[in-house]
DOLO-762294 format. One record per residue (C-alpha): x, y, z. Coordinates in nm, 3 decimals. Layout:
BEGIN
SITE        x        y        z
SITE        X        Y        Z
...
***
This chain:
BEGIN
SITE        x        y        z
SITE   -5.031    2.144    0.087
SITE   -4.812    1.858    0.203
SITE   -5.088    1.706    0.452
SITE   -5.272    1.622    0.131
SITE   -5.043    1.431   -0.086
SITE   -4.906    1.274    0.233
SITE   -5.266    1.123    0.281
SITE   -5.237    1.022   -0.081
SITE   -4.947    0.860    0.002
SITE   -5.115    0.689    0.310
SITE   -5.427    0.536    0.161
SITE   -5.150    0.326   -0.020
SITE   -5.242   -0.082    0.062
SITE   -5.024   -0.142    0.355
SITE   -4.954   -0.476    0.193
SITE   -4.764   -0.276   -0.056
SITE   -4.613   -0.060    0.149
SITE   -4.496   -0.296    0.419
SITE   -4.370   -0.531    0.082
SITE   -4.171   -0.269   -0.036
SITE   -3.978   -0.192    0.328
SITE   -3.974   -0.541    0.446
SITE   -3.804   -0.663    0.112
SITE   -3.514   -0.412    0.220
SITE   -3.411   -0.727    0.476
SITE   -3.357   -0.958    0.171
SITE   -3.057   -0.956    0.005
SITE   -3.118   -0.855   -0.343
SITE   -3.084   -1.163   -0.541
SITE   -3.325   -1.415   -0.327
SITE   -3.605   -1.076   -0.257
SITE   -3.950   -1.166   -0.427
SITE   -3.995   -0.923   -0.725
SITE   -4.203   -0.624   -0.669
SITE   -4.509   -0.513   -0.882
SITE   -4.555   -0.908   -0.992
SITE   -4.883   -0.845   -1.172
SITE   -4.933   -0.939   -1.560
SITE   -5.049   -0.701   -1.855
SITE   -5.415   -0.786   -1.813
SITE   -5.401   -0.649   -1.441
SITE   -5.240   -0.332   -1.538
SITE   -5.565   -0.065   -1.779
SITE   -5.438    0.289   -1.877
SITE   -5.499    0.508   -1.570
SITE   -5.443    0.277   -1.331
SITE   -5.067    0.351   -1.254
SITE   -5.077    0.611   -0.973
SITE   -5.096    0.376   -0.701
SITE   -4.809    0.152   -0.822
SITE   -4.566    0.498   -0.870
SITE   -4.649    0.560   -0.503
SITE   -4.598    0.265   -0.360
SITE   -4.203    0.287   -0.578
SITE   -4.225    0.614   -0.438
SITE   -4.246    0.492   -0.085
SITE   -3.922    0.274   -0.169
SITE   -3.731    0.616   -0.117
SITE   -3.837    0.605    0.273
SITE   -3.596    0.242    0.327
SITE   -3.267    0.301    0.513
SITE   -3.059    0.296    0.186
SITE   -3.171    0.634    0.117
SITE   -3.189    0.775    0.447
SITE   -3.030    0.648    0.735
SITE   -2.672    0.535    0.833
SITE   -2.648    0.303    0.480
SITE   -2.713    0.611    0.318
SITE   -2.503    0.867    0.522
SITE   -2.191    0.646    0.523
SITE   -2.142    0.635    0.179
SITE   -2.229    1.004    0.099
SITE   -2.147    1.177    0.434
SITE   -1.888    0.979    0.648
SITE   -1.640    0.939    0.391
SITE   -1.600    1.350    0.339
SITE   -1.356    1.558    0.550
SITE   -1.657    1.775    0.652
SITE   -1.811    1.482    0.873
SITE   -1.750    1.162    1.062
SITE   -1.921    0.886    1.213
SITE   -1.988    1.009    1.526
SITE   -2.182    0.873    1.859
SITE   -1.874    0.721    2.062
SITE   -1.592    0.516    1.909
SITE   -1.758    0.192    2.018
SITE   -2.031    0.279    1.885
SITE   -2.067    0.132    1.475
SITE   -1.688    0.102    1.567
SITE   -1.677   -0.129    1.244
SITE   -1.865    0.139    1.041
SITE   -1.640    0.360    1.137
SITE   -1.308    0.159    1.024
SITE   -1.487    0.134    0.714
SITE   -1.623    0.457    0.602
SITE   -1.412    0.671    0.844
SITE   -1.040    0.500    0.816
SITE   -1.114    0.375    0.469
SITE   -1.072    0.022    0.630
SITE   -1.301   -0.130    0.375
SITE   -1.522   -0.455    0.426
SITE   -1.685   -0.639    0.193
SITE   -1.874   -0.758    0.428
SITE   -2.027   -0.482    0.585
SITE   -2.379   -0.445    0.670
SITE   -2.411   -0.104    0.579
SITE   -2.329   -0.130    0.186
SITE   -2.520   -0.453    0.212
SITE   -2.858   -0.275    0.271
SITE   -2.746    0.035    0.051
SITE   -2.719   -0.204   -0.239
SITE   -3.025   -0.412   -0.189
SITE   -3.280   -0.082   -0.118
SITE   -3.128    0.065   -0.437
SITE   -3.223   -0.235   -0.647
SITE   -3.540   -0.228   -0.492
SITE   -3.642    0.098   -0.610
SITE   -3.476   -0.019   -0.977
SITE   -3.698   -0.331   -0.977
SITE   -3.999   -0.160   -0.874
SITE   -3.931    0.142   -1.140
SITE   -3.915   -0.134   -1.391
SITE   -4.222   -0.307   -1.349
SITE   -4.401    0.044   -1.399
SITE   -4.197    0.092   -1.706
SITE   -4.249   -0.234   -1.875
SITE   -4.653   -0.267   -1.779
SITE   -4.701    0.059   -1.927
SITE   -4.475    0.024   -2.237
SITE   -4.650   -0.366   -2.257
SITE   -4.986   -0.170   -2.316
SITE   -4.916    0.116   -2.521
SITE   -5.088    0.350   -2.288
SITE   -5.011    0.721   -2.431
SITE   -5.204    0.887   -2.246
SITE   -5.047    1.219   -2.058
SITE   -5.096    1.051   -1.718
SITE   -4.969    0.772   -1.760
SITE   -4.636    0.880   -1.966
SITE   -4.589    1.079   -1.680
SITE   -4.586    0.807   -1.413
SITE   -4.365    0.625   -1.647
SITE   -4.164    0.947   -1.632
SITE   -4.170    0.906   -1.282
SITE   -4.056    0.560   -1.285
SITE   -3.713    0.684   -1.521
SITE   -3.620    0.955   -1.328
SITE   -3.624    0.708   -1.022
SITE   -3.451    0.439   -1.197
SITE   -3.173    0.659   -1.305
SITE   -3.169    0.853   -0.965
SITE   -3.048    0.462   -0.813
SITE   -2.841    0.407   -1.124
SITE   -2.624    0.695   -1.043
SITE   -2.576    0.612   -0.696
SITE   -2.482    0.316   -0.742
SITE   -2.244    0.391   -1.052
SITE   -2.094    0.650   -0.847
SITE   -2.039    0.400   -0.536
SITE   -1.947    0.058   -0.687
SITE   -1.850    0.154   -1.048
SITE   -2.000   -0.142   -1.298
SITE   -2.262   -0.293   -1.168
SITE   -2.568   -0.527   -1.272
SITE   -2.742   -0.370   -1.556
SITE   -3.128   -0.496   -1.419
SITE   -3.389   -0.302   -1.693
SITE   -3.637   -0.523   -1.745
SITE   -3.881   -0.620   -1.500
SITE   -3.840   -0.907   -1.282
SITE   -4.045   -1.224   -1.236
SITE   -3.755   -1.472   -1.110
SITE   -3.504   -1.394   -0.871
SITE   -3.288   -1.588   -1.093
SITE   -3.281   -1.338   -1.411
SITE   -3.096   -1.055   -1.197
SITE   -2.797   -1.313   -1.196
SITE   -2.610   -1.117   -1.422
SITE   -2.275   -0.976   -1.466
SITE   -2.181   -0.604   -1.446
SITE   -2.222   -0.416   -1.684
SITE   -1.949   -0.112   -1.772
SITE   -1.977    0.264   -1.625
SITE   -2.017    0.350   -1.953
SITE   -2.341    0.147   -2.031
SITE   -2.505    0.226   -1.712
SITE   -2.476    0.674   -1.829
SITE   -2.615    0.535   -2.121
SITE   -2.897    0.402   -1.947
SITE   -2.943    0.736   -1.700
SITE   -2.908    0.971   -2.031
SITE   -3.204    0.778   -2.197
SITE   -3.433    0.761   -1.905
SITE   -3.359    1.153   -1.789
SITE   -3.375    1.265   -2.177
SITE   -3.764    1.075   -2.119
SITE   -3.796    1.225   -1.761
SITE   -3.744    1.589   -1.826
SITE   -3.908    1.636   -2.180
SITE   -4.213    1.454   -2.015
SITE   -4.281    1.525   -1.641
SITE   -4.434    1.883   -1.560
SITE   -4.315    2.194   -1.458
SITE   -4.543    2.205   -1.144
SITE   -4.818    1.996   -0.963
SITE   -5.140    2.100   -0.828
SITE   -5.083    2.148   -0.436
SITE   -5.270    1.783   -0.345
SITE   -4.962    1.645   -0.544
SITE   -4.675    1.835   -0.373
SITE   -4.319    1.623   -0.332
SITE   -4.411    1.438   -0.652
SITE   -4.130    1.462   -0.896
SITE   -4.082    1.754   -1.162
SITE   -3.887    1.861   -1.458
SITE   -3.696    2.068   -1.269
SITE   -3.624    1.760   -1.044
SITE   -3.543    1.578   -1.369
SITE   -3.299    1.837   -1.508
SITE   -3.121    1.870   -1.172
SITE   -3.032    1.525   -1.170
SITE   -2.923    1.575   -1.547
SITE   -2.660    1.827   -1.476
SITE   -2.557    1.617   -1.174
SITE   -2.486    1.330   -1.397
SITE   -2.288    1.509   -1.638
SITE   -2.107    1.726   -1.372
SITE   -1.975    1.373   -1.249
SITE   -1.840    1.325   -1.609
SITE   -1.708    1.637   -1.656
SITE   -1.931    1.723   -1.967
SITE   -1.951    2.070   -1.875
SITE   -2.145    2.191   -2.231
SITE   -2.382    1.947   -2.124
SITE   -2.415    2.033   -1.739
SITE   -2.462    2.381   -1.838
SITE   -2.760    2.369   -2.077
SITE   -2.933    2.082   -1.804
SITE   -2.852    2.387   -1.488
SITE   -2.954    2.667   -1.694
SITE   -3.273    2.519   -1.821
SITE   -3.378    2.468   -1.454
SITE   -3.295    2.814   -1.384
SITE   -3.492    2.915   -1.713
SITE   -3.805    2.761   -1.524
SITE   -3.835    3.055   -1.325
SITE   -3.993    2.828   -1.091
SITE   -3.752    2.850   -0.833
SITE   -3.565    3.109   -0.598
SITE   -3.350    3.110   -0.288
SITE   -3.531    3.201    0.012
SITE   -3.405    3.470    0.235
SITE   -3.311    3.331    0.533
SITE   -3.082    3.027    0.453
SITE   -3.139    2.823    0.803
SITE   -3.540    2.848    0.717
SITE   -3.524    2.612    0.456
SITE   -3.423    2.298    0.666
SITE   -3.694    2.357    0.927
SITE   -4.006    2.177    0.935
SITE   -4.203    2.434    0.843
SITE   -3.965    2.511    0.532
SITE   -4.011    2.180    0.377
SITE   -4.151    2.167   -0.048
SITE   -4.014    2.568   -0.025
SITE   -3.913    2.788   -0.319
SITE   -3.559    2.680   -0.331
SITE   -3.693    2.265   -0.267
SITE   -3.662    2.076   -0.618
SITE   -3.638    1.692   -0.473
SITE   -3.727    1.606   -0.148
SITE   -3.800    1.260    0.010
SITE   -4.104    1.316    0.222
SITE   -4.169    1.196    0.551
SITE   -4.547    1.166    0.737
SITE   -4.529    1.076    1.113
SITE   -4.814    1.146    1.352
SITE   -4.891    1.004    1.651
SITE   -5.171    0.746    1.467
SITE   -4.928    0.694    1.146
SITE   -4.584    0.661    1.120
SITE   -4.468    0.657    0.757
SITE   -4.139    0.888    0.833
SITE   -3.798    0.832    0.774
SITE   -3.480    0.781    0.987
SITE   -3.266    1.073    0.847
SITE   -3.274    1.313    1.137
SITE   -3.341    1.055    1.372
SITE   -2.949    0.884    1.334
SITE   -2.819    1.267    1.363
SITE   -2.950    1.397    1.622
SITE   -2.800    1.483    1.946
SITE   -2.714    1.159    2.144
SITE   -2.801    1.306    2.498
SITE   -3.006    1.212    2.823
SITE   -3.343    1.297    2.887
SITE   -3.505    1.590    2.704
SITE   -3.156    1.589    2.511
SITE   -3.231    1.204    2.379
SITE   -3.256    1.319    1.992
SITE   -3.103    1.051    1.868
SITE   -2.811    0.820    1.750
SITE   -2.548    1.119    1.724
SITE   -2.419    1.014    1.364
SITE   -2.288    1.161    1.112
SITE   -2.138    1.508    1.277
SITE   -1.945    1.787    1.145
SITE   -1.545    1.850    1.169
SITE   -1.359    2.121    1.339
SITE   -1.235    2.143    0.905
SITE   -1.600    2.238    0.786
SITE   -1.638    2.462    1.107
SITE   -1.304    2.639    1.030
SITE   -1.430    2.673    0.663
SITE   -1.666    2.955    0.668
SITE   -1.550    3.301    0.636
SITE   -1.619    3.535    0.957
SITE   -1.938    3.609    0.975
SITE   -2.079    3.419    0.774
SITE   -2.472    3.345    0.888
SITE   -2.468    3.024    0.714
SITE   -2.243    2.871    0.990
SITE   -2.443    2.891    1.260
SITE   -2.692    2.729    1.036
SITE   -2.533    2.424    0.994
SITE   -2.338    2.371    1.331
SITE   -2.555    2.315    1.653
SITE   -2.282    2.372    1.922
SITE   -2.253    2.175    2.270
SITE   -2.259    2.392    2.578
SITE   -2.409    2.643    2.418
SITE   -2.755    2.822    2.377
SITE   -2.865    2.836    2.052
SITE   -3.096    3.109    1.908
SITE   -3.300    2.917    1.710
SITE   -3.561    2.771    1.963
SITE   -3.394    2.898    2.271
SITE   -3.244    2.534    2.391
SITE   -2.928    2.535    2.518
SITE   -2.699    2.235    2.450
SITE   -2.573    2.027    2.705
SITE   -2.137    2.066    2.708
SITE   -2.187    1.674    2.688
SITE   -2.522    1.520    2.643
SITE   -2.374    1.140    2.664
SITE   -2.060    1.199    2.462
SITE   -1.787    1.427    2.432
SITE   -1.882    1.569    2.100
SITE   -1.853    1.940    2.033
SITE   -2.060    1.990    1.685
SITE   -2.397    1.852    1.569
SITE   -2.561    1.878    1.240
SITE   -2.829    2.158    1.302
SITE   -3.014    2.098    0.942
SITE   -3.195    1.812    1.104
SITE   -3.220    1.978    1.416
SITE   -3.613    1.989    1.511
SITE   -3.865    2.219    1.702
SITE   -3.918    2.134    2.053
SITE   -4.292    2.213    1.962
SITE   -4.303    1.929    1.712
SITE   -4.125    1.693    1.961
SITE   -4.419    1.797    2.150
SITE   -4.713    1.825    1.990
SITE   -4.621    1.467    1.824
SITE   -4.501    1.290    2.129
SITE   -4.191    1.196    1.963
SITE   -3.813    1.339    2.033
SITE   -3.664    1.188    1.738
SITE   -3.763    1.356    1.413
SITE   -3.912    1.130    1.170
SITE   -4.144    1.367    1.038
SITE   -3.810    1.545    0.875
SITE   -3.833    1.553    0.509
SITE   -3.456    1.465    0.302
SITE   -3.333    1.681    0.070
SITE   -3.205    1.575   -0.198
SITE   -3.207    1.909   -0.442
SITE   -3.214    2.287   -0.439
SITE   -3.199    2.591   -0.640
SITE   -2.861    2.710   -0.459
SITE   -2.694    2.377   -0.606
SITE   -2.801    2.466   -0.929
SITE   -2.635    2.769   -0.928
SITE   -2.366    2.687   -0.827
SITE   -2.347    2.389   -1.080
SITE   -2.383    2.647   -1.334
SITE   -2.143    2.817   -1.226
SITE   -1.898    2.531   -1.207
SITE   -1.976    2.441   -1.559
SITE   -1.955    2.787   -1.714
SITE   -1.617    2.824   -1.546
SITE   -1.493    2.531   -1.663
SITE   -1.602    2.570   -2.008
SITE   -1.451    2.946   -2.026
SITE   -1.509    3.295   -2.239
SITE   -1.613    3.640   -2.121
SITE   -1.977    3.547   -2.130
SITE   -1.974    3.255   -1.891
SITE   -1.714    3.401   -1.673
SITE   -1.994    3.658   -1.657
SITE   -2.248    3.411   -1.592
SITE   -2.051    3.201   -1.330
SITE   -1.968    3.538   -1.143
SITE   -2.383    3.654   -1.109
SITE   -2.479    3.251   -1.018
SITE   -2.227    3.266   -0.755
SITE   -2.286    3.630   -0.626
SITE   -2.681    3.467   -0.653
SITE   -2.570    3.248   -0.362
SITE   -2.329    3.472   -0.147
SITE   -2.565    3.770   -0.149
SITE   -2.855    3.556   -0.006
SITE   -2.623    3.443    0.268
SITE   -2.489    3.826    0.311
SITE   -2.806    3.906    0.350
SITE   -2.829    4.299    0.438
SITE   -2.467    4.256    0.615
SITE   -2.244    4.423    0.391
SITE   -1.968    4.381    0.560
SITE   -1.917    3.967    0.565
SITE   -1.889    3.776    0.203
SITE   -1.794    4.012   -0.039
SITE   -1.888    3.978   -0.384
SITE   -1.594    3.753   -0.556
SITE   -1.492    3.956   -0.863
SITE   -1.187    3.748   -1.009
SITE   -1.251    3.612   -1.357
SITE   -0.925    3.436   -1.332
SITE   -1.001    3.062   -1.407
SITE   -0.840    2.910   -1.131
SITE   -0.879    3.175   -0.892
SITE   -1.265    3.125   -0.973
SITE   -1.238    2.741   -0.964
SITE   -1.168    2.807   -0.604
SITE   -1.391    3.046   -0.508
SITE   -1.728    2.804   -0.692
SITE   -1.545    2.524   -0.454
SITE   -1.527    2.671   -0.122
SITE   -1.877    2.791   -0.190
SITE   -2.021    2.444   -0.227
SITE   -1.868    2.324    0.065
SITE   -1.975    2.581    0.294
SITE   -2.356    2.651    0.115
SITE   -2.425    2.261    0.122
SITE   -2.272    2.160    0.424
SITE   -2.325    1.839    0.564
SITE   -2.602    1.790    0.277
SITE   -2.398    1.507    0.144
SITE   -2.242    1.647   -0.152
SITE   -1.907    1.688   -0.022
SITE   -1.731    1.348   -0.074
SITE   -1.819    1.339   -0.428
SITE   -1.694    1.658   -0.512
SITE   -1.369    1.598   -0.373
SITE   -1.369    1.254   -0.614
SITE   -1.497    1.425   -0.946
SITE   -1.279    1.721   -0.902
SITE   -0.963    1.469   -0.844
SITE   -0.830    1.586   -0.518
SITE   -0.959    1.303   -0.315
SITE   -0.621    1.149   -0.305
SITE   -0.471    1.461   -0.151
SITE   -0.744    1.627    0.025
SITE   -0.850    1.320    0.227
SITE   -0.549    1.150    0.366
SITE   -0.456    1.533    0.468
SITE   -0.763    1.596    0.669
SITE   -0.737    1.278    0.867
SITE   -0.781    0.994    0.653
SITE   -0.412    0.875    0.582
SITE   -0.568    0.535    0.464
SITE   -0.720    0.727    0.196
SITE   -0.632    0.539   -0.135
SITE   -0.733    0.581   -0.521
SITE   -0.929    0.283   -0.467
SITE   -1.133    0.376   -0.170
SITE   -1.329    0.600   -0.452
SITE   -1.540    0.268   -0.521
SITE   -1.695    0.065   -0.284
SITE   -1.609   -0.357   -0.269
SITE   -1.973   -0.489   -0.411
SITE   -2.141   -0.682   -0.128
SITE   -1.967   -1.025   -0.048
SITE   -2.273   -1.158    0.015
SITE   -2.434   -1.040   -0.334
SITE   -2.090   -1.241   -0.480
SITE   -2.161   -1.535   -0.282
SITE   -2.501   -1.585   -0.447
SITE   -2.378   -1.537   -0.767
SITE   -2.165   -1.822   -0.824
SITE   -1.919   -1.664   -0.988
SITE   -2.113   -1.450   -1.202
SITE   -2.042   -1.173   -1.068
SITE   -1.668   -1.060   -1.028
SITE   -1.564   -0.831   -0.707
SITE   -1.419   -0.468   -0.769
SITE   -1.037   -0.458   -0.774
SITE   -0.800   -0.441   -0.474
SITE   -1.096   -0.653   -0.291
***
């Protein structure tokens, strides 16, 4: 199934694909406009290609490698840098030690791939809206092109705060000089284009189309959004219409899903996809940066982004879903029979074993480092337990109820047949249940980048953080500094965040 819309993906013009990654170099106000092509250019039913090739925008660093995992991952108490203290030492006085820099690389690239994928989504939108096209295919790729738009929107709302509004499509590097525009304004923007998204996109795709985005995808990314704001009526309806679908389900062994061979599974909803074979390389970086940083056979990789003896100590005994997260040094593990090395290069004692790969594929594709690893982004088990947040939060007998199954959904898959580990959490106190829906998330989406955000929308950042190693932790390390360079260019247009 995935081998044929990957070859879909790859009969892209490698002009478009190579303008779309180089332009990640550029910094994001003097990078050439994507998709420059006029009205006349663009007839109905022509717009697959160009949502592909905004697609393949998702592959860049920013949403993938170290740009991406330091802003999502490094910045939790379930992870950290990594590799050896020289090693990114500045990254990891930034994202680490809360040592912020407005100059720093990482949130440089972050930004400008972000934008990228905005500017690109745009082009789609406007050429289509420009014609009038209202035809189900191509309302669908301009589906495509909202859910993407508002999928970088939230990022970057969630890591800078205000930012440049850019909704129109760009012909002049000159017209995304703008100022920011308020939180407030940007939701605005992610409600209309997800209200468009997940009345418009389709339930399912034929199995030539698989990884392209769906309504489920669409509705996940609604709840998300209004999780962050605490609109728990709202979170609710989006979680429970995904789980209406019926199109989903969690698979029965939780480790399988972050294999290679699990990848576009029952419980996948959003994945960035990755092709590598030996002839074509079109994969992405994510496992690549985290894998083990060894010698030899044992040379997997950068050794970022690693898991804390906090997360380890966070899982209840027994439960399977450890041991499906943590890849342990000096020991052999059961997956594929390898054992660890008690120090590959570095003294670390944890890995992160959902990008660990199959010595077969490293094999087979003459390659040790993982690029054909998909990213995900979504599944069903976050849904539930979103759900289950909301209904909480909102209160009653009936959504205590609720909360209660979606959250028995999630430990009963992980119990497995075991009866004795995880047993079924039967408080319908409030609070006590707030708890419970909390330590769940951070143990069932461990080291899936989730974790950091959480701790800022629930509020107990401030003493969570600076508790679990982090005593540089401040209120104001919740946003980002916006790129000095991106200030720089602006003249004085655009204004840096506070406390920067």
């Amino acid at each position: 199934m995935k081998k044929i819309f990957y070859l879909k993906w790859s009969l892209l013009p490698l002009v478009v694909l190579l303008v779309g990654i180089s332009s990640c170099k550029k910094d994001f106000l003097d990078r050439q406009p994507l998709g420059r092509y006029i009205d006349d250019d663009v007839p109905a039913g022509s717009f697959d290609s160009k949502v592909f090739a905004v697609y393949s925008l998702l592959r860049t660093d920013g949403f993938n490698s170290i740009h991406y995992l330091a802003i999502h991952s490094f910045r939790s108490d379930e992870s950290e840098k990594g590799s050896t203290q020289a090693d990114g030492a500045n990254h990891g006085q930034m994202f680490d030690d809360f040592q912020y820099d407005k100059s720093n690389g990482l949130i440089q690239t972050y930004w400008t791939n972000h934008y990228a994928l905005i500017i690109g989504a745009n082009a789609i939108i406007q050429d289509i809206d420009s014609i009038g096209a209202a035809d189900p295919n191509t309302l669908i790729n301009k589906a495509e092109a909202k859910f993407l738009r508002a999928y970088a929107f939230f990022n970057l709302v969630r890591s800078f705060g205000e930012v440049p509004l850019v909704d129109f499509k760009v012909t002049d590097a000159a017209q995304v000089n703008i100022p920011k525009s308020t939180s407030a304004q940007i939701f605005g923007l992610i409600d209309q284009d997800l209200m468009e998204a997940t009345s418009v996109l389709p339930t399912t795709w034929d199995a030539q189309y698989t990884g392209r985005l769906t309504k489920g995808a669409a509705l996940t990314l609604q709840a998300q959004t209004h999780l962050w704001r605490n609109n728990w009526a709202a979170a609710l309806t989006s979680a429970k219409s995904v789980i209406a679908l019926n199109r989903y389900g969690l698979v029965s062994n939780y480790g399988s899903q972050f294999r290679h061979t699990g990848e576009n599974g029952p419980e996948s909803i959003f994945e960035i996809q990755a092709i590598f074979r030996p002839a074509l390389d079109l994969g992405i970086s994510y496992a690549n940066v985290q894998g083990v940083r060894g010698a030899g056979a044992w040379d997997l990789g950068w050794g970022w982004n690693v898991p804390t003896q906090k997360l380890v100590d966070e899982y209840e005994a027994g439960d399977p879903r450890k041991d499906a997260t943590i890849l342990y040094s000096g020991q052999t593990d059961p997956l594929f029979g390898e054992t660890v090395p008690p120090e590959p290069t570095i003294a670390r004692p944890y890995w992160n074993k959902k990008i660990y790969t199959n010595p077969a594929d490293r094999i087979s594709l003459n390659s040790r480092f993982g690029r054909w690893m998909n990213h995900r982004i979504y599944r069903y088990a976050d849904v539930l337990l979103m759900a289950a947040e909301a209904a909480n939060e909102l209160g009653g007998a009936q959504n205590t109820t609720d909360a209660l199954a979606w959250l028995e959904m999630v430990r009963a898959r992980a119990r497995g047949s075991n009866n004795a580990i995880l047993p079924p959490v039967t408080t319908t106190d409030q609070a006590a249940l707030r708890q419970a829906i909390r330590h769940e998330r951070f143990v069932e989406l461990a080291m899936e980048e989730s974790r950091f955000w959480d701790l800022v929308r629930w509020g107990i950042d401030i003493t969570v953080l600076p508790a679990s190693g982090s005593p540089g932790y401040q209120l104001k390390h919740r946003l980002l500094p916006i790129p000095q360079g991106e200030i720089d260019k602006s003249g004085g247009i655009l204004i840096q965040n506070p406390n920067y």
